[in-house]
C-alpha positions in Angstrom: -18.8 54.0 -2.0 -21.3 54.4 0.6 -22.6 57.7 2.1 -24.0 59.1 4.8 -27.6 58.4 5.3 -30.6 59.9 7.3 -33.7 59.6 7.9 -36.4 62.1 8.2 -39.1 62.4 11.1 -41.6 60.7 8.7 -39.5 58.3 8.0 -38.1 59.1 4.4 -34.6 58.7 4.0 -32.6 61.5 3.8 -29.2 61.9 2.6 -27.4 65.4 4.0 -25.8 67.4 1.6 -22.3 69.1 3.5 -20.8 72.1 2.6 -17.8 72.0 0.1 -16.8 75.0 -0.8 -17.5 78.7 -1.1 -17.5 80.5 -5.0 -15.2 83.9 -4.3 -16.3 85.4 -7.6 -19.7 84.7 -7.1 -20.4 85.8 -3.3 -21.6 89.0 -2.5 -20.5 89.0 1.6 -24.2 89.5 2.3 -24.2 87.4 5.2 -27.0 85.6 5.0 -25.7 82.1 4.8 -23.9 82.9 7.6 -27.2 84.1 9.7 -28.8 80.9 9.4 -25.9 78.7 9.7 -26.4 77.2 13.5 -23.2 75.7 13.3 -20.5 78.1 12.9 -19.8 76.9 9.4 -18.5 80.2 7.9 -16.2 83.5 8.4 -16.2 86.6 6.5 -12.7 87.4 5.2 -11.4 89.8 2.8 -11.6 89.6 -0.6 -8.8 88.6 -2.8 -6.9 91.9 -4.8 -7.4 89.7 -8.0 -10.7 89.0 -7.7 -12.0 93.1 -6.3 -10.9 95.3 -9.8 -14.5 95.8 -10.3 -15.7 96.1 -6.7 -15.4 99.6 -4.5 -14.5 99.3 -1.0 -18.1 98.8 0.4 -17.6 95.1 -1.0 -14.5 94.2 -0.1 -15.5 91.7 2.3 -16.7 87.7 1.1 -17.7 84.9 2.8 -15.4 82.0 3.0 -16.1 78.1 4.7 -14.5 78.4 8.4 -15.4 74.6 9.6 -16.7 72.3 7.0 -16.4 69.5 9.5 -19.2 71.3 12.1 -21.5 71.1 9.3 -24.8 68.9 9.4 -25.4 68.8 5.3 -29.0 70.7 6.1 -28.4 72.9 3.0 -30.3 75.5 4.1 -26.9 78.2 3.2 -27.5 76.9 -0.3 -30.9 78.0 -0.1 -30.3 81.6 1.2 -28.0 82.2 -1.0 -28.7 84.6 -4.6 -25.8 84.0 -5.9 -25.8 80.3 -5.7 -22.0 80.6 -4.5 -22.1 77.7 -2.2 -20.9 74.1 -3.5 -22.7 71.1 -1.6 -21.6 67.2 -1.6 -22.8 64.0 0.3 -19.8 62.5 2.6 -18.6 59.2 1.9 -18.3 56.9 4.9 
């Protein structure tokens, strides 16, 4: 199955990585893949009752993926993110 290939400005293929998915027991609803998403990627929801027992209300809030389909496969949510919550994937063609 092929995939989605780049190339970088020197040249070097490239092959984006998109956004899959969003972990809701591992984000933190810090916001910062958010922040340097260009793209409109993600949405801060609420968390789920089940998954909040241990949190107080000041966390009640997660991260969640809004428009997978805007995303350019930069990675660079993956890379802000401590809690390596954020599943990436190539695309197949």
């Amino acid at each position: 199955m092929a995939t989605i290939m780049g190339t970088t400005r020197g040249g070097k293929p490239w092959e984006p990585q998109f956004v899959i998915s969003i972990d809701p027991k591992l984000c933190i609803g810090c916001g910062r893949c958010y922040k340097t998403c260009a793209r409109n990627v993600f949405e801060l929801i609420e968390r789920e009752e089940d998954d909040d027992d241990d949190m107080d209300d000041d966390q009640a809030m997660i991260m969640s993926v809004k428009d997978a389909m805007d995303c350019i496969g930069c990675e660079a949510c993956g890379k802000v993110c401590s809690k390596k919550a954020i599943s990436h994937a190539p695309a197949a063609l």
